[in-house]
DSSP file (Angstrom, degrees, kcal/mol; ACC not computed):
  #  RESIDUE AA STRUCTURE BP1 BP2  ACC     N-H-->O    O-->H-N    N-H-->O    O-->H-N    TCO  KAPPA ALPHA  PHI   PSI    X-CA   Y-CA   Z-CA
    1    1 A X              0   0    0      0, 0.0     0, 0.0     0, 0.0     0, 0.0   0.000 360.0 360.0 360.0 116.0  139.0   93.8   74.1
    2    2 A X        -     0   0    0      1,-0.1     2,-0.4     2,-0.0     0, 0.0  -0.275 360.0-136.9 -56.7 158.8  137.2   90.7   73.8
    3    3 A X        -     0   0    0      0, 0.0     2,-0.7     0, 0.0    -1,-0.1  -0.983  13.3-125.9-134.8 118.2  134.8   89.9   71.2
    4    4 A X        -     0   0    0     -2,-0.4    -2,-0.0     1,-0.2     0, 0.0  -0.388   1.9-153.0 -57.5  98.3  131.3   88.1   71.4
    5    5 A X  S    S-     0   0    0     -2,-0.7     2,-0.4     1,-0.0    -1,-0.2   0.905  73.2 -35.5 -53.1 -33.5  130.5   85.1   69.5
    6    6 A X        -     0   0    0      0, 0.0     2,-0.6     0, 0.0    -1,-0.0  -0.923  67.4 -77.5-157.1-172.1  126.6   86.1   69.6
    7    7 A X        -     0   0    0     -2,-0.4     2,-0.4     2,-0.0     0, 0.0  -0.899  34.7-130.4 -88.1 134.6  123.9   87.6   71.5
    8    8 A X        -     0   0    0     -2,-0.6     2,-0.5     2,-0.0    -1,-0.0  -0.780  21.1-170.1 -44.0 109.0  122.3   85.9   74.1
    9    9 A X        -     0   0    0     -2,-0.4     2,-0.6     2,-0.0    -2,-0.0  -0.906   9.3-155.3-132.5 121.1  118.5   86.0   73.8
   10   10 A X        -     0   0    0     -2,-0.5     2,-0.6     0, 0.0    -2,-0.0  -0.639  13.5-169.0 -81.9 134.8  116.4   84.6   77.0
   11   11 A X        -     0   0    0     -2,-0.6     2,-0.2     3,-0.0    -2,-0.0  -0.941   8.4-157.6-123.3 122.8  112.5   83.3   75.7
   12   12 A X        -     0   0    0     -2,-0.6     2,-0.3     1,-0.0     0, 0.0  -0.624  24.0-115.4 -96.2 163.1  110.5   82.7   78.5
   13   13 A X        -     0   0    0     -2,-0.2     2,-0.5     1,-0.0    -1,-0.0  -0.645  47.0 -84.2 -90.7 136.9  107.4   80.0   77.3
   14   14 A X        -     0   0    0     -2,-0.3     2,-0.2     1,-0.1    -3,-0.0  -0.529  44.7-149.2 -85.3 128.8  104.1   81.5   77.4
   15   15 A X        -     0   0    0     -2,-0.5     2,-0.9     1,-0.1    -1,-0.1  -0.406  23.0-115.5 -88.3 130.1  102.4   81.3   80.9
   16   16 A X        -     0   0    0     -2,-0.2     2,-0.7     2,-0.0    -1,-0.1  -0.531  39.0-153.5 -87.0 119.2   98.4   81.0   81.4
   17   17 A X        -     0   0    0     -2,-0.9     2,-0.4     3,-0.0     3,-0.0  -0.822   9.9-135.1 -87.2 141.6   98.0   84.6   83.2
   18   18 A X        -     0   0    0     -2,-0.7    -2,-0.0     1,-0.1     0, 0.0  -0.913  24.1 -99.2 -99.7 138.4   95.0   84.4   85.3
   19   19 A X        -     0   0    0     -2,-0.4    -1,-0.1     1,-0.1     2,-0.1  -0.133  40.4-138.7 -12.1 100.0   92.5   87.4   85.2
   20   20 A X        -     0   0    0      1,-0.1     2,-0.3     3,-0.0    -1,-0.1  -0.285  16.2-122.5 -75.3 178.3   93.2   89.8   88.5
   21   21 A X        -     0   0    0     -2,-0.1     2,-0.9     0, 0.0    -1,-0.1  -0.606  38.6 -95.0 -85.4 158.4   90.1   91.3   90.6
   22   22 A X        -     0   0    0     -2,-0.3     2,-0.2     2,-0.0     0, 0.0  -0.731  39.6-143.3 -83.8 110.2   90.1   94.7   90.7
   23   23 A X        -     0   0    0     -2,-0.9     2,-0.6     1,-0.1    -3,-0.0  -0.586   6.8-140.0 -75.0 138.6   91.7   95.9   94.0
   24   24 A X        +     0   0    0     -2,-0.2     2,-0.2     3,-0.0     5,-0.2  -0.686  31.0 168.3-105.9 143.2   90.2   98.8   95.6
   25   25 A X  B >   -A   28   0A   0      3,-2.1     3,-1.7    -2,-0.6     0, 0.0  -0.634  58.5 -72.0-116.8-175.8   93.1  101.2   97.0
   26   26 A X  T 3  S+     0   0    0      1,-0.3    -1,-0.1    -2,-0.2     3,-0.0   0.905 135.7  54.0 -44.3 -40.0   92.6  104.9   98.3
   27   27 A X  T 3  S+     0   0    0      1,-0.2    -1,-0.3    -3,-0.0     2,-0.3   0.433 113.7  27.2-100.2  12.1   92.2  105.6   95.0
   28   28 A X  B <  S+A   25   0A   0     -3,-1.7    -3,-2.1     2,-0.0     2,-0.2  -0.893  74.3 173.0-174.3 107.2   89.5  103.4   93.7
   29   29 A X        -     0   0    0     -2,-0.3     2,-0.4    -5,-0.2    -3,-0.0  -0.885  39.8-109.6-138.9 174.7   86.9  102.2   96.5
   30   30 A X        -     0   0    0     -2,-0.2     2,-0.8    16,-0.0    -6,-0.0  -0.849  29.3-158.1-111.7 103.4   83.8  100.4   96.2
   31   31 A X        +     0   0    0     -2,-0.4     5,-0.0     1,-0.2    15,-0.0  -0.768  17.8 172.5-123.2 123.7   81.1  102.9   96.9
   32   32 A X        +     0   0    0     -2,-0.8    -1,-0.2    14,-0.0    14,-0.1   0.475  53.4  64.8-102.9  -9.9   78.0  100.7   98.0
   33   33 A X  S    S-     0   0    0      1,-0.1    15,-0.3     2,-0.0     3,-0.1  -0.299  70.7-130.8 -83.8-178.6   75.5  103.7   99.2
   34   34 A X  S    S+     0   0    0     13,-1.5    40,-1.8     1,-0.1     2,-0.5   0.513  93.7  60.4 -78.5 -41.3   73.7  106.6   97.8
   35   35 A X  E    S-BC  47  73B   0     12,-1.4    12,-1.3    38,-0.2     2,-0.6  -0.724  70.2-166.3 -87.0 140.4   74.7  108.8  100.1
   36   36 A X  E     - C   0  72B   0     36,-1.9    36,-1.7    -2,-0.5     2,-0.4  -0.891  16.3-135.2-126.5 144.0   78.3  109.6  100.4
   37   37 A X  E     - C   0  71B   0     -2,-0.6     7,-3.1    34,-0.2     8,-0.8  -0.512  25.1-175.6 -77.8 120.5   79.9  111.4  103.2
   38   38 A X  E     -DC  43  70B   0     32,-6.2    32,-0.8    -2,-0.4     2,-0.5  -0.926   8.5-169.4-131.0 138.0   82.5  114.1  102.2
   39   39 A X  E >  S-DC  42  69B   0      3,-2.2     3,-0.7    -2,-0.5    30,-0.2  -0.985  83.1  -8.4-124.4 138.5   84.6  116.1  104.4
   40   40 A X  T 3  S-     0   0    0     28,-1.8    -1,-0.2    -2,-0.5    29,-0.1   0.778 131.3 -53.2  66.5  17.1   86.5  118.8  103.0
   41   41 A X  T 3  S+     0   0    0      1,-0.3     2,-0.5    27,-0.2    -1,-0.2   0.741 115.5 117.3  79.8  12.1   85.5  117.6   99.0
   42   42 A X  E <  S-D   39   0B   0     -3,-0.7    -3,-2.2     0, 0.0     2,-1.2  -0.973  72.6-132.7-126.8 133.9   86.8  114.4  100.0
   43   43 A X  E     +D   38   0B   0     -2,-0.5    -5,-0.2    -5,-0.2    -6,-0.1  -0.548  30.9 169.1-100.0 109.2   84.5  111.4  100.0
   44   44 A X        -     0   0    0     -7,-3.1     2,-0.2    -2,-1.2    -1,-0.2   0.888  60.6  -2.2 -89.9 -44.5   85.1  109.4  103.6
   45   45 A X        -     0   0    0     -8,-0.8     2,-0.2     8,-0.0    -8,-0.1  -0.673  54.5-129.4-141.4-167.4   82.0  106.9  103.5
   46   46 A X        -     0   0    0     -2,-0.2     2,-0.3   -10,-0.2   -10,-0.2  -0.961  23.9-177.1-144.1 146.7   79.0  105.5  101.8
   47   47 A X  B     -B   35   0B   0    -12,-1.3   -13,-1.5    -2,-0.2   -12,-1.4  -0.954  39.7-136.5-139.9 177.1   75.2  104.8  103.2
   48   48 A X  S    S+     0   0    0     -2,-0.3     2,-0.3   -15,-0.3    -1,-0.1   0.689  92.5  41.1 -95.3 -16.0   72.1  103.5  102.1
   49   49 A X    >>  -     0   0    0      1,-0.1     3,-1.7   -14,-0.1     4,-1.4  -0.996  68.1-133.1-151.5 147.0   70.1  106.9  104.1
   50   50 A X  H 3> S+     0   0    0     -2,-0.3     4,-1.6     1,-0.2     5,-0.2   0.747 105.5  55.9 -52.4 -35.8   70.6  110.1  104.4
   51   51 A X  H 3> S+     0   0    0      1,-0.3     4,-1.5     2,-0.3     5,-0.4   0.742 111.5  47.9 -83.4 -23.9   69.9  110.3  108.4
   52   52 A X  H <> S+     0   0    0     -3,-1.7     4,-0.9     2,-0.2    -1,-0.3   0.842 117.5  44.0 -95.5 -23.6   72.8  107.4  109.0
   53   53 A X  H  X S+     0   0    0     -4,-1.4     4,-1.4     2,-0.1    -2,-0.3   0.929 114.9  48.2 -67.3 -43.9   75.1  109.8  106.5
   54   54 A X  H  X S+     0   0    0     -4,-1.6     4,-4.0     2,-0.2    -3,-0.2   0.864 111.4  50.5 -66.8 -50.3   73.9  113.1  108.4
   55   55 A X  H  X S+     0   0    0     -4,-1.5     4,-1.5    -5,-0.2     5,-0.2   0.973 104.7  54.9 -63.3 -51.9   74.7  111.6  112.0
   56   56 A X  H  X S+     0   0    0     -4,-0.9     4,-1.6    -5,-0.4     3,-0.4   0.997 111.7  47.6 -51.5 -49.4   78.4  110.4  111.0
   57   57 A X  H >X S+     0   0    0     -4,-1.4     3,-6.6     1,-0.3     4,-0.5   0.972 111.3  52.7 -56.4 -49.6   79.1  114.1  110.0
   58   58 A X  H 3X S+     0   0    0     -4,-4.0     4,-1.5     1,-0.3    -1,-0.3   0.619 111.3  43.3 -64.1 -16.3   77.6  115.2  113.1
   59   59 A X  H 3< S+     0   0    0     -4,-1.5    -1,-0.3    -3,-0.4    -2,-0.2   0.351 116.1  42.8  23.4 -46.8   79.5  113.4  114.7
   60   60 A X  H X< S+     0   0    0     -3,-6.6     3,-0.7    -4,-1.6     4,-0.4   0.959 114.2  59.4 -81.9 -39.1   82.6  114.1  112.7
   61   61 A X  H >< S+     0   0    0     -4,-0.5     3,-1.2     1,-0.3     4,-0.3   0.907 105.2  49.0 -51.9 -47.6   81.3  118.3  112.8
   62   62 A X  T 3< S+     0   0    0     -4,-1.5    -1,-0.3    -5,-0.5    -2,-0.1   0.475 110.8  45.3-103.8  29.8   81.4  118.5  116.4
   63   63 A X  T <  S+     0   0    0     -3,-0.7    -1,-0.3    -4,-0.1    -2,-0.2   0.601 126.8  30.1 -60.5 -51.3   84.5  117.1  116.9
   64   64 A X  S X  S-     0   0    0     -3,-1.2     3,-3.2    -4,-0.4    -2,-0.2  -0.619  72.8-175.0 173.9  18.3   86.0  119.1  114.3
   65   65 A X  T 3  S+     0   0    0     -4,-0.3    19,-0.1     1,-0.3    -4,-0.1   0.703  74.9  46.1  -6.7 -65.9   84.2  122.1  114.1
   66   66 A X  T 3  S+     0   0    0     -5,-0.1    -1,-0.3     2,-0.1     2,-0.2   0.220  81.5 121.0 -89.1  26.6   85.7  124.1  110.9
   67   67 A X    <   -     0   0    0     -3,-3.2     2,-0.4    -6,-0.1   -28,-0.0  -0.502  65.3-132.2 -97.0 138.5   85.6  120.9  109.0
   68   68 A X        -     0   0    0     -2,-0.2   -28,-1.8    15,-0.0     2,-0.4  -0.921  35.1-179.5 -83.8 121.8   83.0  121.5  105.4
   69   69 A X  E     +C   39   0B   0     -2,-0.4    13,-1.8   -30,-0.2   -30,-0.2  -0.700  13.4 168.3-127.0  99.8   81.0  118.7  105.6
   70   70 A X  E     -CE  38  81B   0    -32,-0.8   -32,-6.2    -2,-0.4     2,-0.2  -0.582  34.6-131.8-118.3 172.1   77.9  117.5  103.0
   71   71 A X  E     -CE  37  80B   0      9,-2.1     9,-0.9   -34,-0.2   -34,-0.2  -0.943  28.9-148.8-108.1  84.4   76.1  114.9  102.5
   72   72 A X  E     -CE  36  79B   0    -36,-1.7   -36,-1.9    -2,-0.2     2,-1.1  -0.388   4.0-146.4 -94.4 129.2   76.2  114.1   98.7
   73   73 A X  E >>  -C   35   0B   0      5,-3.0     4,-1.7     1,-0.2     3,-1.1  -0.689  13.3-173.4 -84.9  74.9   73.1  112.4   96.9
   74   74 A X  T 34 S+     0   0    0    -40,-1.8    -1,-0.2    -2,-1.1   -39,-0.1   0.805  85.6  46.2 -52.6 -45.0   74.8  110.4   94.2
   75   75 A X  T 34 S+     0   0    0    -41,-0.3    -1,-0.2     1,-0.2   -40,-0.0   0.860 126.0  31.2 -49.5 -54.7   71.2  109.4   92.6
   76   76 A X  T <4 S-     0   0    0     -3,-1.1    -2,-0.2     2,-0.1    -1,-0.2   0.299 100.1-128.9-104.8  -2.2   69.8  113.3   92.8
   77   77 A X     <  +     0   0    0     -4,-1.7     2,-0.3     1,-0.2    -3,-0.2   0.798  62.7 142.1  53.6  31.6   73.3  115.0   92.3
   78   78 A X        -     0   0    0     -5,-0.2    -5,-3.0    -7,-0.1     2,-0.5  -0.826  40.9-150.6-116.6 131.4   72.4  117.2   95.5
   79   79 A X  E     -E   72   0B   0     -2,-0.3     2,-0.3    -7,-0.2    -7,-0.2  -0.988   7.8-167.4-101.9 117.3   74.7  118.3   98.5
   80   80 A X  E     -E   71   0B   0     -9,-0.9    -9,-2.1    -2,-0.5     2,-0.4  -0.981  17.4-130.0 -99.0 130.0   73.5  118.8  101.7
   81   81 A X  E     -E   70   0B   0     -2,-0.3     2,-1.4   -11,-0.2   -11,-0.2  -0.643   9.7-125.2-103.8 132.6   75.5  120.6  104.2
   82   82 A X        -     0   0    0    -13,-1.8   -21,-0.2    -2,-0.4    -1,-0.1  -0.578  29.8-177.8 -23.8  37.6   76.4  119.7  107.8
   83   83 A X        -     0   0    0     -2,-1.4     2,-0.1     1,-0.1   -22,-0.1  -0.300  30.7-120.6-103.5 147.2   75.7  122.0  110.2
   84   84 A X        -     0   0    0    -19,-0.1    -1,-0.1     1,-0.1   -26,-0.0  -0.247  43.4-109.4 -69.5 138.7   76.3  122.2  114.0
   85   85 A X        -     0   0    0     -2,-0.1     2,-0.2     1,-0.1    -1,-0.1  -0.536  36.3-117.9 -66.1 152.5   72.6  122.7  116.1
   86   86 A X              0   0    0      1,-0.1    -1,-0.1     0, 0.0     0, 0.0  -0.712 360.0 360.0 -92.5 159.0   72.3  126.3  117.5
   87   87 A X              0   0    0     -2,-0.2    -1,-0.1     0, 0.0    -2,-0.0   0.498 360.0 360.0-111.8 360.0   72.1  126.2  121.0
């Protein structure tokens, strides 16, 4: 069995790290509205008024019928829910 004369120790020189941006992933997005659109407890968009938030569900609802869909007031901490028109 051979025998080591010493350890071997790599030292890297210290590097100027530059300062990342924050990436937004699925799991961290940039939510630019007040209202945000959630289907199913899951938050799909963002808008600046409720009527352009209400029309994308409706849109999503009647497509998609048995889908839960509100309209969340980030500001007023209110859900309003999605409903298909009766005919």
């Amino acid at each position: 069995m051979a025998v080591r004369d010493g350890a071997k120790t790599l030292t890297k020189s210290p590097e100027f790290i530059e300062p990342t941006q924050d990436l937004f992933t699925q799991r961290k997005r940039p939510e630019l509205g007040r209202f945000l659109l959630q289907v199913d407890r899951q938050t799909k968009g963002s808008y600046q008024d409720s009527e352009a938030a209400e029309e994308a569900g409706l849109v999503i609802k009647t497509g998609h019928p048995i889908l839960q869909i509100v309209v969340y007031d980030a500001v007023e901490c209110l859900g309003k829910a999605v409903e298909l028109p009766k005919i």
